[in-house]
MIDOSE-1310 file (N, C-alpha, C; in nm, 2 decimals, decimal comma, always signed):
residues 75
xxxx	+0,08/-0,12/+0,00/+0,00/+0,00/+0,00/+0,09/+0,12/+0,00; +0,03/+0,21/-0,09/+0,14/+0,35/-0,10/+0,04/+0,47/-0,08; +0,09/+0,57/-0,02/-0,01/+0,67/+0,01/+0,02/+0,81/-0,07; -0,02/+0,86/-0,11/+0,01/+1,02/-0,17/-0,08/+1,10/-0,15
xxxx	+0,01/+1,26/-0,12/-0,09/+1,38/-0,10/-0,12/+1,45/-0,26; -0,22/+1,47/-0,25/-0,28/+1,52/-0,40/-0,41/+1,64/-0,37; -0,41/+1,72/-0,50/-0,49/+1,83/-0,49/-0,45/+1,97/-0,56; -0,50/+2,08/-0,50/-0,47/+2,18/-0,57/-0,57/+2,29/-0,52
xxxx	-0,58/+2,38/-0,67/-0,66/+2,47/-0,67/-0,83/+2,48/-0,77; -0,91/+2,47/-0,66/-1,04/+2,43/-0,72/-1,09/+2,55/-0,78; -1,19/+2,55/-0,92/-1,28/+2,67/-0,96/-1,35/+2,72/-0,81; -1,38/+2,66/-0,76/-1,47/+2,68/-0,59/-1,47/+2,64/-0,50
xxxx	-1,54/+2,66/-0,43/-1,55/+2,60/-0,32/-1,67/+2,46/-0,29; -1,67/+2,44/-0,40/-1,76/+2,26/-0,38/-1,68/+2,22/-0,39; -1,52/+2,23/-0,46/-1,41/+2,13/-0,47/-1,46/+2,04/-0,55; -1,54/+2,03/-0,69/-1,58/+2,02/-0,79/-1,46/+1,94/-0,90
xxxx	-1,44/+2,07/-0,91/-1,33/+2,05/-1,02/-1,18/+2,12/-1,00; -1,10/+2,05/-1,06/-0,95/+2,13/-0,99/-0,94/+2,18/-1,13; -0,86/+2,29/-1,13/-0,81/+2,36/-1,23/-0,67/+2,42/-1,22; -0,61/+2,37/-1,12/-0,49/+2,41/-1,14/-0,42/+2,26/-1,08
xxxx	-0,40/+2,13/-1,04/-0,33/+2,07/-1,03/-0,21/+2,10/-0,96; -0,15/+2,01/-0,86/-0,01/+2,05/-0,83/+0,01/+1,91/-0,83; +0,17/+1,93/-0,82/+0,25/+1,76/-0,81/+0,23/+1,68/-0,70; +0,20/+1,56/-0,73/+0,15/+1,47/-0,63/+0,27/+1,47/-0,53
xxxx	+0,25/+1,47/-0,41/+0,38/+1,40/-0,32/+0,36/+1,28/-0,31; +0,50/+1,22/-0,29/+0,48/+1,05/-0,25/+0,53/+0,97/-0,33; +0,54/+0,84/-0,36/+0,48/+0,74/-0,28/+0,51/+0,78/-0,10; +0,45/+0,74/+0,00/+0,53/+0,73/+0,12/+0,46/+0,60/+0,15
xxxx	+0,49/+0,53/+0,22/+0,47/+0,37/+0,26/+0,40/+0,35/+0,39; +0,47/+0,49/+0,47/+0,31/+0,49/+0,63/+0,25/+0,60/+0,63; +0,13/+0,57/+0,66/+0,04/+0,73/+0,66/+0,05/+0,80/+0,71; +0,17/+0,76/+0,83/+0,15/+0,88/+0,94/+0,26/+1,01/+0,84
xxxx	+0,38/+0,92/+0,74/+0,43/+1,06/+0,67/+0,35/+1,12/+0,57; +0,25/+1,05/+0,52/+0,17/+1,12/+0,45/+0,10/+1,20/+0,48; +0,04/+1,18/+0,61/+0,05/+1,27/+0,68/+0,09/+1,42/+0,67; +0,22/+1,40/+0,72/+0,28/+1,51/+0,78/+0,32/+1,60/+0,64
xxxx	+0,36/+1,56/+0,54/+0,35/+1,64/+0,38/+0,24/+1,66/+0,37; +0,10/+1,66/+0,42/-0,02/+1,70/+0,36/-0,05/+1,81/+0,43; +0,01/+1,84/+0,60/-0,02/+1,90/+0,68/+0,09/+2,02/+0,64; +0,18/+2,04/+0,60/+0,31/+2,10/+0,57/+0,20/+2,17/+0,41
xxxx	+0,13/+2,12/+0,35/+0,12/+2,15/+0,19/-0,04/+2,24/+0,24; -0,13/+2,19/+0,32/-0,25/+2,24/+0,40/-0,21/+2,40/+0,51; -0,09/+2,36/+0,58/-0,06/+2,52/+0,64/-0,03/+2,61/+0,51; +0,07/+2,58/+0,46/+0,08/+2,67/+0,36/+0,01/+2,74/+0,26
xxxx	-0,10/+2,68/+0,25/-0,22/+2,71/+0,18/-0,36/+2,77/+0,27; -0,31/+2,74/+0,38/-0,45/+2,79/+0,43/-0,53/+2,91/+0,41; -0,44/+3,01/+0,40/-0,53/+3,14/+0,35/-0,62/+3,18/+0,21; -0,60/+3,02/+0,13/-0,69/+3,02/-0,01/-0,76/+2,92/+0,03
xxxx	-0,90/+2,96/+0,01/-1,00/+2,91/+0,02/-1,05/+2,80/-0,11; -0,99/+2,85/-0,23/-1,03/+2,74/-0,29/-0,92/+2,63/-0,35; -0,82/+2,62/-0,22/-0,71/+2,55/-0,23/-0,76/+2,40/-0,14; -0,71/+2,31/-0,19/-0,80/+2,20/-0,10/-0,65/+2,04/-0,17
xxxx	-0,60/+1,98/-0,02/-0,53/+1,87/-0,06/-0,59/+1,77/+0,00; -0,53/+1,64/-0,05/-0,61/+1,52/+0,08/-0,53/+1,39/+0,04; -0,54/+1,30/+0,16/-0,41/+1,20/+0,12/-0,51/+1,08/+0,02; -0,45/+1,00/-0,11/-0,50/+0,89/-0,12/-0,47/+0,81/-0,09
xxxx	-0,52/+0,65/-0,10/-0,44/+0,54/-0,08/-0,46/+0,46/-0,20; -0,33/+0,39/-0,23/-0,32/+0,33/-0,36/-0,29/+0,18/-0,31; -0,36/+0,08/-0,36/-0,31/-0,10/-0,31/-0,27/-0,16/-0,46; -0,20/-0,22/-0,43/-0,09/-0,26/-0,53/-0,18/-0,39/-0,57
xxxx	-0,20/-0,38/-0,73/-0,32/-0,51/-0,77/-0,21/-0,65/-0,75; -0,30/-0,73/-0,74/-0,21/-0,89/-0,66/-0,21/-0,91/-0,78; -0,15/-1,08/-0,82/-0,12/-1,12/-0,89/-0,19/-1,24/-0,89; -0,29/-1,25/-1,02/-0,37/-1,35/-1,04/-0,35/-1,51/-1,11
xxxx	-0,35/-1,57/-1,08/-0,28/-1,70/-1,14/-0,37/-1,82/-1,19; -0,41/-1,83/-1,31/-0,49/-1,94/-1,35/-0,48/-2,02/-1,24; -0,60/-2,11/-1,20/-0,65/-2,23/-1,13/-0,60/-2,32/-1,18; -0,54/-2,45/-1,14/-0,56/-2,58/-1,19/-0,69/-2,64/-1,25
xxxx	-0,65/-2,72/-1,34/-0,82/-2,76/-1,40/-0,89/-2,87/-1,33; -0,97/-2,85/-1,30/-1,02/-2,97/-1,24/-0,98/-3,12/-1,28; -1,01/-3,19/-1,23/-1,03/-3,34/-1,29/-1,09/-3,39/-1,40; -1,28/-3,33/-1,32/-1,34/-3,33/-1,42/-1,37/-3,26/-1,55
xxx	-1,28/-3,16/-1,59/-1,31/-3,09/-1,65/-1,25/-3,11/-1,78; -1,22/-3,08/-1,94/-1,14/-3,09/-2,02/-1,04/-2,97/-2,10; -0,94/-2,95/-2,08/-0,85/-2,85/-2,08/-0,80/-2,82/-2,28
């Protein structure tokens, strides 16, 4: 599992739509540092209102592996 802070600058304040994008931070691997870059990227921004960040989480897709065929079955 990998976490990153993401977000930006929204047209508004429903946080709708972003229109200005910033660079994602991350990967970071515990949330507590994800955390702390979102809280570092959130003070700094606080005085804009239609600035808005938030952390995601990302799970790494497993690895699926054909079944054996049955007995009964014909391959």
């Amino acid at each position: 599992m990998a976490y990153y802070v993401v977000g930006g600058e929204y047209r508004d304040t429903t946080f709708q739509e972003l229109v200005k994008p910033e660079p994602a931070d991350g990967p970071y691997q515990r949330y507590e540092d994800a955390f702390i870059a979102w809280r570092n990227r959130a003070r700094a921004t606080i005085d804009l209102a239609t600035v808005r960040f938030q952390i995601v989480r990302t799970v790494e897709s497993a690895v699926i592996t054909p079944a054996e065929p049955s007995a009964g079955s014909r391959a």
